[in-house]
N, C-alpha and C positions, 0 to 999 in steps of 0.2 A: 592536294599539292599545289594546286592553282592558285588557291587562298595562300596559302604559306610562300608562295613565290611573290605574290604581290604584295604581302607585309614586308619583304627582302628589298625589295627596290625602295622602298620611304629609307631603308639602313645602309643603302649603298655607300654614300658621305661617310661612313665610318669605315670602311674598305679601301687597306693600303692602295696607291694608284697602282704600283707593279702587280696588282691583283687584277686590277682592272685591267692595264693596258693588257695582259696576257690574255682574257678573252676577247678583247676591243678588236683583238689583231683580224675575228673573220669580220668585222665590218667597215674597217680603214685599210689602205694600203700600207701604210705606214706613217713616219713623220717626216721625209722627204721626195723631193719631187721624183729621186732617181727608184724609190720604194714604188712609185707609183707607174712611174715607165714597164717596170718592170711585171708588175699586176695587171698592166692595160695587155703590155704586148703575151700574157699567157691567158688574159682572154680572148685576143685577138685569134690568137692558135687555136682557142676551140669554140670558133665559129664566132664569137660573139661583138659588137662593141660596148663602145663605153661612155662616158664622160666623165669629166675628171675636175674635181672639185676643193678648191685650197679650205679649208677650211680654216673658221675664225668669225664667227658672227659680234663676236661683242666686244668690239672696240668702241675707245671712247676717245682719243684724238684725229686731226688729219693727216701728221704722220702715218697712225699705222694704215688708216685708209687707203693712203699712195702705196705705202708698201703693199698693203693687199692686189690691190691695182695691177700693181708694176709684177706680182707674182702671178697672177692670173694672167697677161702676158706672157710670161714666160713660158708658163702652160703651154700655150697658141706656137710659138716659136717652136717649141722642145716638142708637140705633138708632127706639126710640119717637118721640121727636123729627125724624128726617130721614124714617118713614115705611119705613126700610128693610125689604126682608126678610132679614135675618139674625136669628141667637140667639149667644148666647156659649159658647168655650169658655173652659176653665181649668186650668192643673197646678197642684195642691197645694203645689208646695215653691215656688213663686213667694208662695203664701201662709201662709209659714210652717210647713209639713208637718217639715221637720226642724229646727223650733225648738222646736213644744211643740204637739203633735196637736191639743189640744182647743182654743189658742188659733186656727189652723188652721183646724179645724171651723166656729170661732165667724165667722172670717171668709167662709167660704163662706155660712152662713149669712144673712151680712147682703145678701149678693148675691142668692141667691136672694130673699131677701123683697123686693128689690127688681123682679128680674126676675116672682116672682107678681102683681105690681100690675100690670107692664104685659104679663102672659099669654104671657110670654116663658118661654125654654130656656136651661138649661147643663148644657152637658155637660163630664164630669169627665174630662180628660183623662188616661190612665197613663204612668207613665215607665219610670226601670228598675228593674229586677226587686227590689231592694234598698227601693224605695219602695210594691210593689206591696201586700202586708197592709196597711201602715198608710193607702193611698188606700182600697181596700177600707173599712176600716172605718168613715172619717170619712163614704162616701158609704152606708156602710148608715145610721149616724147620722142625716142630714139626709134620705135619703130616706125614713125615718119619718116624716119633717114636713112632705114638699113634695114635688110631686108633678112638679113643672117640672125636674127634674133625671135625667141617665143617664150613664151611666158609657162609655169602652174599656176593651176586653180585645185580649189579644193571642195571635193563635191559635198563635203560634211556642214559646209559655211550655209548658211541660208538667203546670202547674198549672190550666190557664185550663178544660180540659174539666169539672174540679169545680167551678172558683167560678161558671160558667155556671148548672148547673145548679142551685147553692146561689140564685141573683142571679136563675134566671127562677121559683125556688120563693117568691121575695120581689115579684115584680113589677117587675122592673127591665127598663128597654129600656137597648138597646146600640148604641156603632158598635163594627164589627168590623175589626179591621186583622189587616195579618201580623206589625207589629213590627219597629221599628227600630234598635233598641239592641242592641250586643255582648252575646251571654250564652252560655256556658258549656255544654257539650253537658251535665251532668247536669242542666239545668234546661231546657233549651231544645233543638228540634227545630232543624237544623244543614243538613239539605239541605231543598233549594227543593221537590222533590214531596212532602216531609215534612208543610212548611207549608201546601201549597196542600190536601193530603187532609184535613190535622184544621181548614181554616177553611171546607171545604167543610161537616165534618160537623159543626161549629160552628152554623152558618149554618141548616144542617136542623134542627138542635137549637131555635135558636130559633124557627124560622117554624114548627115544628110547637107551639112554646108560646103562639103568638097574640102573640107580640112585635114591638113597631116597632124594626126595623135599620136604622141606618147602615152600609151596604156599604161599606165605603171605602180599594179598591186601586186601583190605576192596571195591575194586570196580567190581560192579556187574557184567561189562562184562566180567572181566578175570574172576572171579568167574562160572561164568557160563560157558566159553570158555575152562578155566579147566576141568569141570564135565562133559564137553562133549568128550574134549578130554583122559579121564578117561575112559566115556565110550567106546569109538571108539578101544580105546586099548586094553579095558578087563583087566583095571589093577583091581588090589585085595585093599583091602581098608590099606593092610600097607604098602604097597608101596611109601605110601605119609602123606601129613599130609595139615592141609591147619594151616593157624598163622594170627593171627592180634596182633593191638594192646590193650591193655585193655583201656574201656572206649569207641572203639570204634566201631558202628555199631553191637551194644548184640543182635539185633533181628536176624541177619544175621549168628553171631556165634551160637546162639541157634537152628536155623534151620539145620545147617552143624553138629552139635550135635544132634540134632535129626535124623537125616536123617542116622546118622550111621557112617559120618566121623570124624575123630581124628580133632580135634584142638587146639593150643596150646597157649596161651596166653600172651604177653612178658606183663612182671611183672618190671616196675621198681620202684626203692624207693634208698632213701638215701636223703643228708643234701644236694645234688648236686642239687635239684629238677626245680628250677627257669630256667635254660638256655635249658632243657628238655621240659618243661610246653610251652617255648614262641615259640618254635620250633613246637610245636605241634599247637602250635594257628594259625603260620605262616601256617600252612596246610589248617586248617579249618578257615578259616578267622571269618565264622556263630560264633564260638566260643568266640573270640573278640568282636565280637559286643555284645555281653551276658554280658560279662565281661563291658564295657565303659554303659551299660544300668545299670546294679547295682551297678555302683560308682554314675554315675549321682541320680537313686534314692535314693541311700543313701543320698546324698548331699541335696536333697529335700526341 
């Protein structure tokens, strides 16, 4: 079945979107910001938070850059506003990153000054590997200036062990991921206990720097390899945070919630939702095959 779900995701592209968007719904909040208020504040109710994410990575004017901008703004406003507990994330090329870095920069910049008034977070989200230096840079840029911002990394990269240690020699916090994006064995670590050993030693790397992490897999060995190395440390429970995604693995967030640790939810939504949704699928293949089972019954 494994096999036969992962041939499903190369066919997705031919899968009405109303097919899509109907199972997209457990990994978006929806396609407006009032869908998203509304998904933050029923995580908030069960214990959890969030962050909350406009989605829209491939723009190609500075029009939609601003408008990206000016909606992740809003975000910051509408969070302070409804009282939520969320922060925001962001990926760079949503604002402008491969149009002109420093215009870019200037745009991150204006978010953060908004989010320091209201003591709020952003975090800089990474993409792929092709993008990775020039995020890097804009966020050593701004995080000279503002203290409300942290970056991902990805423990999969084979770069990631030195920018780590360059990024905690600067004072930077982190979420940690394994990394979702296709990449290349000369850059990227290709099997699964590859990834899981260098985010383990990631992860020691920072908590031995006095760093606030975002832990944030949904797989049970780092999970567990975390909380051990949690306890081995004697760190305090705010010293960190553990993150998924929404939609995925609730029984695992509700027990890290019960159990007494912080976790935070990344929230996205927007009209961007489809190239997020197939990306997601491309993860969970099980997911696809759901999705090509209720087209065929439909078809019936």
């Amino acid at each position: 079945m494994h096999f036969l779900n992962t041939i499903v995701v190369g066919a997705i592209p031919l899968v009405p979107r109303r097919i899509i968007r109907f199972f997209a719904g457990r990994y978006i909040a929806g396609e407006s910001l009032e869908d998203a208020i509304r998904c933050v504040r029923q995580l908030n109710s069960e214990g959890a938070c969030a962050t909350m994410d406009v989605l829209g990575e491939d723009i190609t004017t500075r029009a939609e850059a601003l408008a990206a901008r000016d909606q992740s703004i809003a975000v910051l406003h509408t969070i302070a506003q409804e009282h939520l507990d969320s922060n925001l994330s962001i990926k760079l090329t949503s604002l402008g990153l491969k149009i002109d870095k420093q215009f870019c920069t200037e745009n991150v910049r204006e978010i953060l000054k908004v989010a320091a008034g209201y003591k709020n977070f952003v975090r800089v989200d990474m993409e792929d590997s092709g993008c990775t230096t020039d995020t890097l840079d804009a966020f050593r840029t701004v995080h000279r200036e503002y203290t409300n911002v942290g970056i991902v990394v990805q423990a999969y990269l084979l770069r990631t062990e030195a920018d780590v240690r360059a990024l905690l020699r600067e004072g930077a916090g982190f979420r940690l991921c394994k990394g979702i994006y296709k990449e290349p064995a000369g850059i990227a670590f290709q099997q699964r206990g590859e990834v899981q050993g260098n985010y383990m030693k990631l992860l020691e790397q920072m908590f031995a720097a006095n760093s606030y992490v975002g832990i944030a897999t949904h797989d049970s060995v780092l999970v567990d390899g975390a909380l051990a190395l949690i306890a081995r440390l004697g760190l305090r429970k705010d010293q960190y945070e553990f993150q998924m995604l929404l939609g995925v693995r609730p029984e695992l967030r509700k027990r890290l919630v019960r159990d007494g640790h912080k976790v935070r939810l990344y929230v996205p939504y927007g009209e961007h939702w489809y190239g997020y949704s197939t990306r997601r699928f491309k993860e969970n293949p099980a997911i696809a095959g759901y999705v090509f089972k209720a087209l065929f019954t439909r078809n019936a």
